[in-house]
PDB file of N, CA, C and O in Angstrom, chain B, residues numbered from 101:
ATOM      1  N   UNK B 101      12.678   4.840  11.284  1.00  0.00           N
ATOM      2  CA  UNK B 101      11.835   5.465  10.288  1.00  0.00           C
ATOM      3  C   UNK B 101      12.429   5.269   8.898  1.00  0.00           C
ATOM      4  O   UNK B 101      13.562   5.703   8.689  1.00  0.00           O
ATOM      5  N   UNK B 102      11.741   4.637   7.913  1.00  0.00           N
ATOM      6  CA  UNK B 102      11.873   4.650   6.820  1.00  0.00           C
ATOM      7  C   UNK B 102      12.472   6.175   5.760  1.00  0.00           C
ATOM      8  O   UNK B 102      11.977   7.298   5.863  1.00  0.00           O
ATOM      9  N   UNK B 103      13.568   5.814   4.842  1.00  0.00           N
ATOM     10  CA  UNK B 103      13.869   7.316   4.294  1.00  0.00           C
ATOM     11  C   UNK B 103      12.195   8.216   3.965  1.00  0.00           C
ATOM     12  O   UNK B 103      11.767   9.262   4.451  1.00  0.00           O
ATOM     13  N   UNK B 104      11.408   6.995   2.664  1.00  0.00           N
ATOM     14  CA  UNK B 104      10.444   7.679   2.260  1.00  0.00           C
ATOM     15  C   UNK B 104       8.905   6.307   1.755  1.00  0.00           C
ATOM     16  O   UNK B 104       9.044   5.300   1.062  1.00  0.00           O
ATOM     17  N   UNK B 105       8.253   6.564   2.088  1.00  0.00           N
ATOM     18  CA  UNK B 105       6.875   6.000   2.348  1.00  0.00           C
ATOM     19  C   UNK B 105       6.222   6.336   0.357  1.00  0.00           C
ATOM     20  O   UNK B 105       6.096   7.255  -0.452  1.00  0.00           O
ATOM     21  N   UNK B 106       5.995   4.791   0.493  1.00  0.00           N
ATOM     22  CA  UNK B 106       5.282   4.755  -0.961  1.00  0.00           C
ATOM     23  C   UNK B 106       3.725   4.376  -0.933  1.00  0.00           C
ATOM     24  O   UNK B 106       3.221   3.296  -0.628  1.00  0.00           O
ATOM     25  N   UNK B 107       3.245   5.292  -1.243  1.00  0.00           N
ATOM     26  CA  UNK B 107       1.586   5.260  -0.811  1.00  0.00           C
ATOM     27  C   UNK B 107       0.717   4.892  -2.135  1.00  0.00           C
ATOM     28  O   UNK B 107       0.790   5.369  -3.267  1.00  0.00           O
ATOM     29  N   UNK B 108       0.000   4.034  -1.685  1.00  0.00           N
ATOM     30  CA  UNK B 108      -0.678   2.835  -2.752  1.00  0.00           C
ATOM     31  C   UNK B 108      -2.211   2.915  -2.328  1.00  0.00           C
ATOM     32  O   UNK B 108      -2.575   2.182  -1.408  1.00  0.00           O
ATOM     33  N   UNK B 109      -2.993   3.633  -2.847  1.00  0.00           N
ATOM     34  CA  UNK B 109      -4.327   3.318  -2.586  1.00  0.00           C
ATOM     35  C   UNK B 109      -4.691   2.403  -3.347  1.00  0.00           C
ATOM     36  O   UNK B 109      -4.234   2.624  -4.468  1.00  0.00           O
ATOM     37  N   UNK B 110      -5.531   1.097  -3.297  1.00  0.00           N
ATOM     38  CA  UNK B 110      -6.109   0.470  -3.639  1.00  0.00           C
ATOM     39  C   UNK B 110      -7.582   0.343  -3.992  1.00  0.00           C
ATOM     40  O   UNK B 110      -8.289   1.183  -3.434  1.00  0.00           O
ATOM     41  N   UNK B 111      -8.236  -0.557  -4.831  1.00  0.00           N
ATOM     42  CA  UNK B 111      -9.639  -0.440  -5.080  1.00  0.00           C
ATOM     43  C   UNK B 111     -10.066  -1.676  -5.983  1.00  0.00           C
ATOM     44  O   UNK B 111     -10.409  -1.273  -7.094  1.00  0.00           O
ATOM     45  N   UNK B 112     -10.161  -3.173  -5.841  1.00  0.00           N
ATOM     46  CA  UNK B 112     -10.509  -4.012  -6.668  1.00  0.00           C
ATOM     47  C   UNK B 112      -9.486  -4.198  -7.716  1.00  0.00           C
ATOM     48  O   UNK B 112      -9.692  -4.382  -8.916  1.00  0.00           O
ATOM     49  N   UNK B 113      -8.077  -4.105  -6.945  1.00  0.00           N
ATOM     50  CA  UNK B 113      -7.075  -4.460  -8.131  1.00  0.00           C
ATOM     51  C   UNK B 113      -6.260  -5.667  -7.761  1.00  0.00           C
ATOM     52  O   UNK B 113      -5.048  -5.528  -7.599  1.00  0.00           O
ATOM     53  N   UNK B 114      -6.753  -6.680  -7.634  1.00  0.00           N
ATOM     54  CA  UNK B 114      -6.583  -8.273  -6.738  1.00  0.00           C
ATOM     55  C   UNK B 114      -5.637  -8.565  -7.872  1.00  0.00           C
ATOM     56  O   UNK B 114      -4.566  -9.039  -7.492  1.00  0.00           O
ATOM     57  N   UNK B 115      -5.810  -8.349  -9.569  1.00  0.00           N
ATOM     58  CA  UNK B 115      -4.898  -8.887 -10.250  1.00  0.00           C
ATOM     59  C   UNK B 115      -3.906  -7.505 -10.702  1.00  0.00           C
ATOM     60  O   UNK B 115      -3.377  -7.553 -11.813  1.00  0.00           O
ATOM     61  N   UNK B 116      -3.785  -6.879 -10.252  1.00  0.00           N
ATOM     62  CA  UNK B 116      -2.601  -5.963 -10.092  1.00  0.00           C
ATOM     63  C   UNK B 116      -1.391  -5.603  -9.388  1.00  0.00           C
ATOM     64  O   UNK B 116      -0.198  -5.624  -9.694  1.00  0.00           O
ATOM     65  N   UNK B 117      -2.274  -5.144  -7.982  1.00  0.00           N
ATOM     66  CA  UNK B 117      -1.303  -5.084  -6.795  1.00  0.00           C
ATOM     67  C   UNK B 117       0.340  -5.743  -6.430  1.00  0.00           C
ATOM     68  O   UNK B 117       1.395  -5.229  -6.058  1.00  0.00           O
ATOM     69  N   UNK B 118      -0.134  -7.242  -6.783  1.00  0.00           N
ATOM     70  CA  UNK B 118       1.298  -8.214  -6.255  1.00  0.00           C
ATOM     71  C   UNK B 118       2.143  -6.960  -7.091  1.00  0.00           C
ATOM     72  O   UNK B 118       2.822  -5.999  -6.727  1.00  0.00           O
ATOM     73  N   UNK B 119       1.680  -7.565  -8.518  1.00  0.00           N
ATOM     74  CA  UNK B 119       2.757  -6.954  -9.353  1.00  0.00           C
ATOM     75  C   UNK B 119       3.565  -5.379  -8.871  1.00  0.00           C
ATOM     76  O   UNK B 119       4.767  -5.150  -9.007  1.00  0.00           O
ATOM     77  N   UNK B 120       2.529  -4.427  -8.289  1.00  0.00           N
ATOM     78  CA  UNK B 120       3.031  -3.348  -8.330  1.00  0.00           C
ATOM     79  C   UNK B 120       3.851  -3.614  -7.035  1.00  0.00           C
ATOM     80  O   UNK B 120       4.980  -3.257  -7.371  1.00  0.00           O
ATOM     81  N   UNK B 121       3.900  -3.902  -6.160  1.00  0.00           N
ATOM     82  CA  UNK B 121       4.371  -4.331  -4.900  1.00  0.00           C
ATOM     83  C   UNK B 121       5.607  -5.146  -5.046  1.00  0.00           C
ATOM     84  O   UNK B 121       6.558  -4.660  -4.433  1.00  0.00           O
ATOM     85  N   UNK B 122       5.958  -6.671  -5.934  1.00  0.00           N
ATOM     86  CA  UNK B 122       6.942  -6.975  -6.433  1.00  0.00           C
ATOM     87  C   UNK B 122       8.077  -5.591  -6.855  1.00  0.00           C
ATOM     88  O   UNK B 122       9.182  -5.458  -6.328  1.00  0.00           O
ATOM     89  N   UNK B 123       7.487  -4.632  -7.930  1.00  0.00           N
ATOM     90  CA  UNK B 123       8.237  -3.686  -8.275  1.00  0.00           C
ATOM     91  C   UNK B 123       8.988  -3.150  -7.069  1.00  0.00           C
ATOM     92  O   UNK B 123      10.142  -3.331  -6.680  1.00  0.00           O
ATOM     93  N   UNK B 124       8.047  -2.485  -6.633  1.00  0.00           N
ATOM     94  CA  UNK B 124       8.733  -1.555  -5.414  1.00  0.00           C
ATOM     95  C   UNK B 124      10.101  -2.356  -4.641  1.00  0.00           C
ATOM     96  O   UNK B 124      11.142  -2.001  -4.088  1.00  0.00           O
ATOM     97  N   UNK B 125       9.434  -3.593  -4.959  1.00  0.00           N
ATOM     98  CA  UNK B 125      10.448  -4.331  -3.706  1.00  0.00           C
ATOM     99  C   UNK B 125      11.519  -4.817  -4.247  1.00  0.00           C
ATOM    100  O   UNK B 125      12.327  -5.488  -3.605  1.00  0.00           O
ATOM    101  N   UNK B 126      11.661  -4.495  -5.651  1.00  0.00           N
ATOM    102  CA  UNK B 126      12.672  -5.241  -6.496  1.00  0.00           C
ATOM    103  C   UNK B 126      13.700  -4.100  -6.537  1.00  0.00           C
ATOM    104  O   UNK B 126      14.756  -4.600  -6.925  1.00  0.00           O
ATOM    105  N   UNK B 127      13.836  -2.950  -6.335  1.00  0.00           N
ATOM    106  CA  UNK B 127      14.535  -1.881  -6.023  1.00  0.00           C
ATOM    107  C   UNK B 127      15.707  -2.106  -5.739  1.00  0.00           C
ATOM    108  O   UNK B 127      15.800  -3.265  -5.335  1.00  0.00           O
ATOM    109  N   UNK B 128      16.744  -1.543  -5.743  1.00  0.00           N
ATOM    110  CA  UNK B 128      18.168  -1.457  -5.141  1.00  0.00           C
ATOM    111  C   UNK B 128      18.224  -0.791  -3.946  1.00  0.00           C
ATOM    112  O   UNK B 128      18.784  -1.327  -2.990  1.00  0.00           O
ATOM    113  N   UNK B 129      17.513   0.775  -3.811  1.00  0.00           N
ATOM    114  CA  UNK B 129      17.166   1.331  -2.515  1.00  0.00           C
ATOM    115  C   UNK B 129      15.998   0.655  -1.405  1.00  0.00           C
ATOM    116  O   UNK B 129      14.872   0.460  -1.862  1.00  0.00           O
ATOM    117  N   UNK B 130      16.163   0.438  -0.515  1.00  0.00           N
ATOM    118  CA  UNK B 130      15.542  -0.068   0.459  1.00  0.00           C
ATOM    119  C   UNK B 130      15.458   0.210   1.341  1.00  0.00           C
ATOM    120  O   UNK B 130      15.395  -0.627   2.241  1.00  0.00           O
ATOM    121  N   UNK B 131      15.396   1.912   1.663  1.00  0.00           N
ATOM    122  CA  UNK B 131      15.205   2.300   2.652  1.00  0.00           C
ATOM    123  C   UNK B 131      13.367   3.053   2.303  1.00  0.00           C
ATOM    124  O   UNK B 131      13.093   4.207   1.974  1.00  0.00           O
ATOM    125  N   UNK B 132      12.579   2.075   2.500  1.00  0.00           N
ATOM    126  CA  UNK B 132      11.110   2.440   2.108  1.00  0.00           C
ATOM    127  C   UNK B 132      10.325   1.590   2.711  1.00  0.00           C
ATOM    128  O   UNK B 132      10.689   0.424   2.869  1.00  0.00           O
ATOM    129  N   UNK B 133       9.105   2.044   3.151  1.00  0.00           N
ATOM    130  CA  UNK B 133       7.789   1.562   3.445  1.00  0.00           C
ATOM    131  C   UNK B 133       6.861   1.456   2.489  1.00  0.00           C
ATOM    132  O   UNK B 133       6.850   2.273   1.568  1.00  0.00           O
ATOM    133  N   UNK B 134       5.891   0.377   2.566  1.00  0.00           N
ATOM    134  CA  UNK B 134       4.893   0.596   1.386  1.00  0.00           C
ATOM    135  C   UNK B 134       3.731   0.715   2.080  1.00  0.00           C
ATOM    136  O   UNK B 134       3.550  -0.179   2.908  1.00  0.00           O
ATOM    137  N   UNK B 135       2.917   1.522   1.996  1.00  0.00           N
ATOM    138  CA  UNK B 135       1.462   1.724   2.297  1.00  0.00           C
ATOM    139  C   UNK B 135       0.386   1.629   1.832  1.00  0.00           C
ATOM    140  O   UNK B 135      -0.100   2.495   1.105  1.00  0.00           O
ATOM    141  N   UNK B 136      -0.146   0.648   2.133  1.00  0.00           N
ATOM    142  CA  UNK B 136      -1.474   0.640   0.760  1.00  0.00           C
ATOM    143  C   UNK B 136      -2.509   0.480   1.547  1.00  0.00           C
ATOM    144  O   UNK B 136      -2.576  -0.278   2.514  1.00  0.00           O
ATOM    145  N   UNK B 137      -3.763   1.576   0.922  1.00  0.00           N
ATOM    146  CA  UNK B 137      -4.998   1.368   1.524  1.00  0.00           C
ATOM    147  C   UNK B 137      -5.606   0.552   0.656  1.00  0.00           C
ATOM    148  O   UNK B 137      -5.207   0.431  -0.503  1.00  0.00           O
ATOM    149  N   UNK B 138      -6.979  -0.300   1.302  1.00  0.00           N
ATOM    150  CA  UNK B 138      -7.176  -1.464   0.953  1.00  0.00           C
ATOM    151  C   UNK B 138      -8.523  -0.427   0.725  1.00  0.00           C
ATOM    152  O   UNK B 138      -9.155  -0.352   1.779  1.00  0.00           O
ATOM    153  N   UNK B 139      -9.075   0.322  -0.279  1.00  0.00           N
ATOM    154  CA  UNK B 139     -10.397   0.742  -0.372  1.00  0.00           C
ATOM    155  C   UNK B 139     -11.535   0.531  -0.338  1.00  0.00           C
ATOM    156  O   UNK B 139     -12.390   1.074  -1.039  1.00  0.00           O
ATOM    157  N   UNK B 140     -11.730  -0.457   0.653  1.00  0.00           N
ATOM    158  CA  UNK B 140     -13.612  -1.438   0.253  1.00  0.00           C
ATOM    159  C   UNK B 140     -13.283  -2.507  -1.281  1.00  0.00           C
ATOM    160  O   UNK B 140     -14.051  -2.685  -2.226  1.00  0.00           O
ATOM    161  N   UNK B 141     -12.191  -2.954  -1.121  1.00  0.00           N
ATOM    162  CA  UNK B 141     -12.438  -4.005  -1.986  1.00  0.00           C
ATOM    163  C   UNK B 141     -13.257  -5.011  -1.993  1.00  0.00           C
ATOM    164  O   UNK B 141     -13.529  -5.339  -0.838  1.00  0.00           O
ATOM    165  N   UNK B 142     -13.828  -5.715  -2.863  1.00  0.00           N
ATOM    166  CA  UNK B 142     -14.962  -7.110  -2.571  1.00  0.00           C
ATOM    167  C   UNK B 142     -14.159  -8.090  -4.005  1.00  0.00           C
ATOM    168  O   UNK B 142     -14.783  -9.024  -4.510  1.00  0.00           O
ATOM    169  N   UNK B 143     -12.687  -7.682  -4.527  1.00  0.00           N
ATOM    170  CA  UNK B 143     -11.888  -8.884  -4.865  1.00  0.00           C
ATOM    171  C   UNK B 143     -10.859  -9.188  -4.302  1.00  0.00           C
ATOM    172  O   UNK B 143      -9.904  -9.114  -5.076  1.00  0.00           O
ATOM    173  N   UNK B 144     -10.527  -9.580  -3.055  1.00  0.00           N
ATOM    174  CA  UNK B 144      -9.402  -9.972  -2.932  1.00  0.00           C
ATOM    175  C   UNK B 144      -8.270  -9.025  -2.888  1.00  0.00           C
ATOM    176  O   UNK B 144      -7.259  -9.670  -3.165  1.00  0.00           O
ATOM    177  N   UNK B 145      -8.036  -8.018  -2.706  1.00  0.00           N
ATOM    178  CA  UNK B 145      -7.049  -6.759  -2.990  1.00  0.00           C
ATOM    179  C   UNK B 145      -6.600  -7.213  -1.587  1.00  0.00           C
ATOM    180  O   UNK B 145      -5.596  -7.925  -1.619  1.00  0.00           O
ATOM    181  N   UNK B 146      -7.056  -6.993  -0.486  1.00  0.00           N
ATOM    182  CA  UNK B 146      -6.109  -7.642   0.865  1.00  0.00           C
ATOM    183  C   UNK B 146      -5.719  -8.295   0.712  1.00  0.00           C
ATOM    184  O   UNK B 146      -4.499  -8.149   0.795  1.00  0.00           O
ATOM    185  N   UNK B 147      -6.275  -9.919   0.276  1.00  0.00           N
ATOM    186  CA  UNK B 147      -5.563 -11.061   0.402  1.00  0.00           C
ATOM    187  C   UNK B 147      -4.379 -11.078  -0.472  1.00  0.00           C
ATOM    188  O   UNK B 147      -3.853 -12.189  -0.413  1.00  0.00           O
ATOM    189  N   UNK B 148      -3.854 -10.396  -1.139  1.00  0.00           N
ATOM    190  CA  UNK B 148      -2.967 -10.490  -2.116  1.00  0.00           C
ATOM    191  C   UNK B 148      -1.895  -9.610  -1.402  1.00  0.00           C
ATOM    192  O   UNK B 148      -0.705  -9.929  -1.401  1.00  0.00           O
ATOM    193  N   UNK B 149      -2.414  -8.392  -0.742  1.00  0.00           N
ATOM    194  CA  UNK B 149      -0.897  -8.247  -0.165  1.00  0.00           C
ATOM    195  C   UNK B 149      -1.001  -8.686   1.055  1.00  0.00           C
ATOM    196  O   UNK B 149       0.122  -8.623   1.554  1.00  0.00           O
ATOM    197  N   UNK B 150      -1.747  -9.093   1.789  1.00  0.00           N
ATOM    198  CA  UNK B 150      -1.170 -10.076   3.183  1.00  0.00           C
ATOM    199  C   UNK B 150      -0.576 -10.942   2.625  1.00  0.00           C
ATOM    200  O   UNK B 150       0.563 -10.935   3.093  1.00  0.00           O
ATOM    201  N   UNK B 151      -0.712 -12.017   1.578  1.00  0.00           N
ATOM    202  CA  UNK B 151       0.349 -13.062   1.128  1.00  0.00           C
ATOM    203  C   UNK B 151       1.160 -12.623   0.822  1.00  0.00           C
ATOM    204  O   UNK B 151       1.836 -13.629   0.604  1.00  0.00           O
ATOM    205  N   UNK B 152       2.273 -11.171   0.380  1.00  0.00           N
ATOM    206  CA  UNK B 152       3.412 -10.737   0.436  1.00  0.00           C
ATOM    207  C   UNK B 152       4.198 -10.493   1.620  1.00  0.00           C
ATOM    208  O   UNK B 152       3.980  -9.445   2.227  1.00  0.00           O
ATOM    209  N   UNK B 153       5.171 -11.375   2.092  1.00  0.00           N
ATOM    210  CA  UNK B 153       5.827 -11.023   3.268  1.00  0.00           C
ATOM    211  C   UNK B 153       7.127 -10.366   3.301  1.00  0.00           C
ATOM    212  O   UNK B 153       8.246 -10.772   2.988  1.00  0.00           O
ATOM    213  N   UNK B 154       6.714  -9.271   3.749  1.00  0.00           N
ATOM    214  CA  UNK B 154       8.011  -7.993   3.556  1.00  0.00           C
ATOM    215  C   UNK B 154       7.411  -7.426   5.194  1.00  0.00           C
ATOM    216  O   UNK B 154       6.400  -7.344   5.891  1.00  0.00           O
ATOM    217  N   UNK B 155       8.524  -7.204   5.166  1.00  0.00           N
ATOM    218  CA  UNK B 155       7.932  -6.331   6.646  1.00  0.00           C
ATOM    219  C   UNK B 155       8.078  -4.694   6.604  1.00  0.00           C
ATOM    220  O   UNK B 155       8.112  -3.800   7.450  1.00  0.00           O
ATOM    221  N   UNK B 156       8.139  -4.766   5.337  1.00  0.00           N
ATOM    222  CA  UNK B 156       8.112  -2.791   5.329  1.00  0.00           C
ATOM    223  C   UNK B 156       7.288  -2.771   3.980  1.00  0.00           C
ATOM    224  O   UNK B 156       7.738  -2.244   2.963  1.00  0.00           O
ATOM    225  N   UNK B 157       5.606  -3.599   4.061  1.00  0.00           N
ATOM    226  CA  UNK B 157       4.402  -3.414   3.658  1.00  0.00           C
ATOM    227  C   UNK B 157       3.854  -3.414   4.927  1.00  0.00           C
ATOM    228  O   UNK B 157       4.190  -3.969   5.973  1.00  0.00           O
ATOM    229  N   UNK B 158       2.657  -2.451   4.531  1.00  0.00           N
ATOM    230  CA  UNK B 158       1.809  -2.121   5.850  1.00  0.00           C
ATOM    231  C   UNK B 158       0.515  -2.108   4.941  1.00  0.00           C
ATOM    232  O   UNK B 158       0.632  -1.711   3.781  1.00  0.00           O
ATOM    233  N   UNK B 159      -0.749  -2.537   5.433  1.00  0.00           N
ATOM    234  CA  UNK B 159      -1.651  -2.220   5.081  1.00  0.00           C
ATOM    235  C   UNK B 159      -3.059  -1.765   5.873  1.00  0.00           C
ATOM    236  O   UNK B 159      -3.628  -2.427   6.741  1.00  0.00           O
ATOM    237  N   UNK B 160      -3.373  -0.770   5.471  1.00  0.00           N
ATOM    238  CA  UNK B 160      -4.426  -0.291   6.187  1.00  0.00           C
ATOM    239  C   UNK B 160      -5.774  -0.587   5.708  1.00  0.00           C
ATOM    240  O   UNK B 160      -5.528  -0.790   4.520  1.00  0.00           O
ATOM    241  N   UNK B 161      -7.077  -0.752   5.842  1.00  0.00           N
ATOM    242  CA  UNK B 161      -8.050  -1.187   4.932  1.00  0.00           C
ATOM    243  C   UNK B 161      -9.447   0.166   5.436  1.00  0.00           C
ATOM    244  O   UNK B 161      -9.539   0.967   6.366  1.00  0.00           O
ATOM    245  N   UNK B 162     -10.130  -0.107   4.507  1.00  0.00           N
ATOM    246  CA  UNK B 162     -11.664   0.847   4.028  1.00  0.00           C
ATOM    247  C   UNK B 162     -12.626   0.121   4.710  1.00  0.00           C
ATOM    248  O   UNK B 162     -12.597  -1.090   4.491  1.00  0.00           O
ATOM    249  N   UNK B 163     -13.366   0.477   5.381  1.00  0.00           N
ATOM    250  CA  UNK B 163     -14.439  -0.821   5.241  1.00  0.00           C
ATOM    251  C   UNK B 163     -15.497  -0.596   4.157  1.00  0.00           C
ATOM    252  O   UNK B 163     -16.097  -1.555   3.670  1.00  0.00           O
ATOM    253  N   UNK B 164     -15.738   0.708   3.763  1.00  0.00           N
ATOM    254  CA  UNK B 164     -16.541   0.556   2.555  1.00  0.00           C
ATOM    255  C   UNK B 164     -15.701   1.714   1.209  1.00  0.00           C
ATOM    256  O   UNK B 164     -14.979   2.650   1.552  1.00  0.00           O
ATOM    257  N   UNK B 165     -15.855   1.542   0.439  1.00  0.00           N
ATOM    258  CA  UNK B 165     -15.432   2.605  -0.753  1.00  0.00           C
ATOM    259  C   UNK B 165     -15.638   3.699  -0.411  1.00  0.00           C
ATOM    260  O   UNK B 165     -16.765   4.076  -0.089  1.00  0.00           O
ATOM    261  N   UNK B 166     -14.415   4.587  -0.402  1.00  0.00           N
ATOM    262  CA  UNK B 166     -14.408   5.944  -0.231  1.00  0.00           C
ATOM    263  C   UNK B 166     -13.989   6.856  -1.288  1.00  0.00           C
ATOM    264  O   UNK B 166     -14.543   7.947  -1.426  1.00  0.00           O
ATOM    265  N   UNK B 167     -12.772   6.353  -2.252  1.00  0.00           N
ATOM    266  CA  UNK B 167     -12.665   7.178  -2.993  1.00  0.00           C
ATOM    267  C   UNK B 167     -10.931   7.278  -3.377  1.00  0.00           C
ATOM    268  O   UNK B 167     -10.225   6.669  -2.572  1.00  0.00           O
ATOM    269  N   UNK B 168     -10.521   7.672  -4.015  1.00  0.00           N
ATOM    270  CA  UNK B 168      -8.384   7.883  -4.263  1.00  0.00           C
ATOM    271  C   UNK B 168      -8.564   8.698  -3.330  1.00  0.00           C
ATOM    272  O   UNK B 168      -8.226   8.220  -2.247  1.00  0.00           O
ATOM    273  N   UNK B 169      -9.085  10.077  -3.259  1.00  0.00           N
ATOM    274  CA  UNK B 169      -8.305  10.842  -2.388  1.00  0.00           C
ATOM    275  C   UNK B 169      -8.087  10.691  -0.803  1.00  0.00           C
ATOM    276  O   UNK B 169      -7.106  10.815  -0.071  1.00  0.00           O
ATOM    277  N   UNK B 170      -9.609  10.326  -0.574  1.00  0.00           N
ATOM    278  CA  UNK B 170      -9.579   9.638   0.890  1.00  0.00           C
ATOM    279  C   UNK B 170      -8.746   8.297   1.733  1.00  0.00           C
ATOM    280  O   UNK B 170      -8.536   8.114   2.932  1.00  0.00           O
ATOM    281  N   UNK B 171      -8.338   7.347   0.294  1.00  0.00           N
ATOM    282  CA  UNK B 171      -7.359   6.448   0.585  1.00  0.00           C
ATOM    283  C   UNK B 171      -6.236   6.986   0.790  1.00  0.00           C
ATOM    284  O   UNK B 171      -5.377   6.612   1.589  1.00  0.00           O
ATOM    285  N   UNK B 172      -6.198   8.072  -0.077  1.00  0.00           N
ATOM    286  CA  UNK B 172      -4.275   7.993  -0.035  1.00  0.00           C
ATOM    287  C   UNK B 172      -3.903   9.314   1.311  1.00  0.00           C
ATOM    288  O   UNK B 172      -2.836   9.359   1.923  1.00  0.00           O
ATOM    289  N   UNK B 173      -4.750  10.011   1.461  1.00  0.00           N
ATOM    290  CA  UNK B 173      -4.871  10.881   3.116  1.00  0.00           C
ATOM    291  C   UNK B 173      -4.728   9.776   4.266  1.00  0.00           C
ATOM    292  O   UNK B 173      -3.867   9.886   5.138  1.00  0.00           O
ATOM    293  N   UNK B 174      -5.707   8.606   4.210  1.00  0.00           N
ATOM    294  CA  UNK B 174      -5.127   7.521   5.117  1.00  0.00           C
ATOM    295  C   UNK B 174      -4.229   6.846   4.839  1.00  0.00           C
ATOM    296  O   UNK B 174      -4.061   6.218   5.885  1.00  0.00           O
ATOM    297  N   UNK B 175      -3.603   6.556   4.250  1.00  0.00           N
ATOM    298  CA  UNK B 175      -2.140   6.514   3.717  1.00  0.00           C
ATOM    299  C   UNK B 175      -1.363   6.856   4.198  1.00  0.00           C
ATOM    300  O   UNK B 175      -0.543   6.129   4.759  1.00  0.00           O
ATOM    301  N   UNK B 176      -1.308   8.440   4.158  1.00  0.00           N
ATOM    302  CA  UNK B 176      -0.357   8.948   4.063  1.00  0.00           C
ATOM    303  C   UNK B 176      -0.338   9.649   6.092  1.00  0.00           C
ATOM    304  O   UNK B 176       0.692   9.990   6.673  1.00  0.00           O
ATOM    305  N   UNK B 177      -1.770   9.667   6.717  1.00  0.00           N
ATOM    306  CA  UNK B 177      -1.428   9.812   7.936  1.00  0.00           C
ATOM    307  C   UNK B 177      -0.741   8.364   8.657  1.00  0.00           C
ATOM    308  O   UNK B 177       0.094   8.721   9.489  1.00  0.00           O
ATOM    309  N   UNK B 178      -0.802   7.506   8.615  1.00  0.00           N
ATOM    310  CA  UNK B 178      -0.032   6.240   9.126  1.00  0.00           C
ATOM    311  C   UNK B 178       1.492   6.165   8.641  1.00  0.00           C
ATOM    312  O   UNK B 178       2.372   5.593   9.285  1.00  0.00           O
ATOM    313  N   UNK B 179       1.679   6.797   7.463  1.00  0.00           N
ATOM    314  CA  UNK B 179       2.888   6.324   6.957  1.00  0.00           C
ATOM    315  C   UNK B 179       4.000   7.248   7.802  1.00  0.00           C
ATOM    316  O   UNK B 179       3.747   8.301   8.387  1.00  0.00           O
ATOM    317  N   UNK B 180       5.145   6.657   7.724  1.00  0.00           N
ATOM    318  CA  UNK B 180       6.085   7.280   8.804  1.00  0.00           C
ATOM    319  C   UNK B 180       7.347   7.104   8.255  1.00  0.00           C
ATOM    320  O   UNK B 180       8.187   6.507   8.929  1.00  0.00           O
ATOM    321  N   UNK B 181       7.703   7.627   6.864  1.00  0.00           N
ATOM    322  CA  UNK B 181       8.786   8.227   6.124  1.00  0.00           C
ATOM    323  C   UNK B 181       8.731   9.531   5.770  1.00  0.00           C
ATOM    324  O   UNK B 181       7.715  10.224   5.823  1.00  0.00           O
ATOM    325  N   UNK B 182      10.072   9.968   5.319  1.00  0.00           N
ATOM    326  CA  UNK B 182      10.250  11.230   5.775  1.00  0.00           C
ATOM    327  C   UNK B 182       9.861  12.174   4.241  1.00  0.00           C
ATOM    328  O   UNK B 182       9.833  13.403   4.176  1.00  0.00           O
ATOM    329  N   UNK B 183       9.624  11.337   3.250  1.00  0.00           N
ATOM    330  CA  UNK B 183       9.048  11.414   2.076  1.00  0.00           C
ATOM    331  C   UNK B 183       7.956  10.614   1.977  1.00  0.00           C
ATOM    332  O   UNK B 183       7.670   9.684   2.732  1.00  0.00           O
ATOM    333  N   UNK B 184       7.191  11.097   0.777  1.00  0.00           N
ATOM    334  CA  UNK B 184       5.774  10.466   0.433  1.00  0.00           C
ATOM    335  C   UNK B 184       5.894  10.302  -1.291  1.00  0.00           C
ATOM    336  O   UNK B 184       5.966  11.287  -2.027  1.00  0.00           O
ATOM    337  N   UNK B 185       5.903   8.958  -1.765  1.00  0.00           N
ATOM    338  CA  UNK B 185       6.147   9.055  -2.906  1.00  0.00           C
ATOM    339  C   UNK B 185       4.512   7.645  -3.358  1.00  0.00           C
ATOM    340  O   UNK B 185       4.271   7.333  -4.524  1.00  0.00           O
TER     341      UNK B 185
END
């Protein structure tokens, strides 16, 4: 189990994401998971973090737009650190 789970809802941010995901991973601490819900995107927001290969990204996906709060509740039930950041 990861120390603490970083929860990323997503929503049509295909030219964002890498970047925020690079960050996380550029860290010195590395005891973390990243979780990102994929919210009903229709740009590319999956394909951008499946092409990141880390194995402590996880992604879960929407099939249609739900909303921040509803992403990051599915988020945050899959995620399995002992913090939620």
């Amino acid at each position: 189990m990861p120390f603490f789970s970083i929860v990323m809802p997503a929503y049509n941010r295909a030219d964002l994401i890498g970047r925020a995901i690079r960050s996380c991973i550029a860290q010195d601490f590395a005891d973390f998971e990243i979780v990102i819900t994929d919210d009903g995107s229709a740009d590319g927001t999956a394909g951008v973090v499946e092409s990141i290969r880390d194995s402590r990204i996880r992604l879960v996906r929407h099939a249609r737009n739900r909303g921040r709060c509803p992403s990051r509740n599915t988020a945050m039930r899959v995620a399995r650190g002992a913090w939620f950041v």
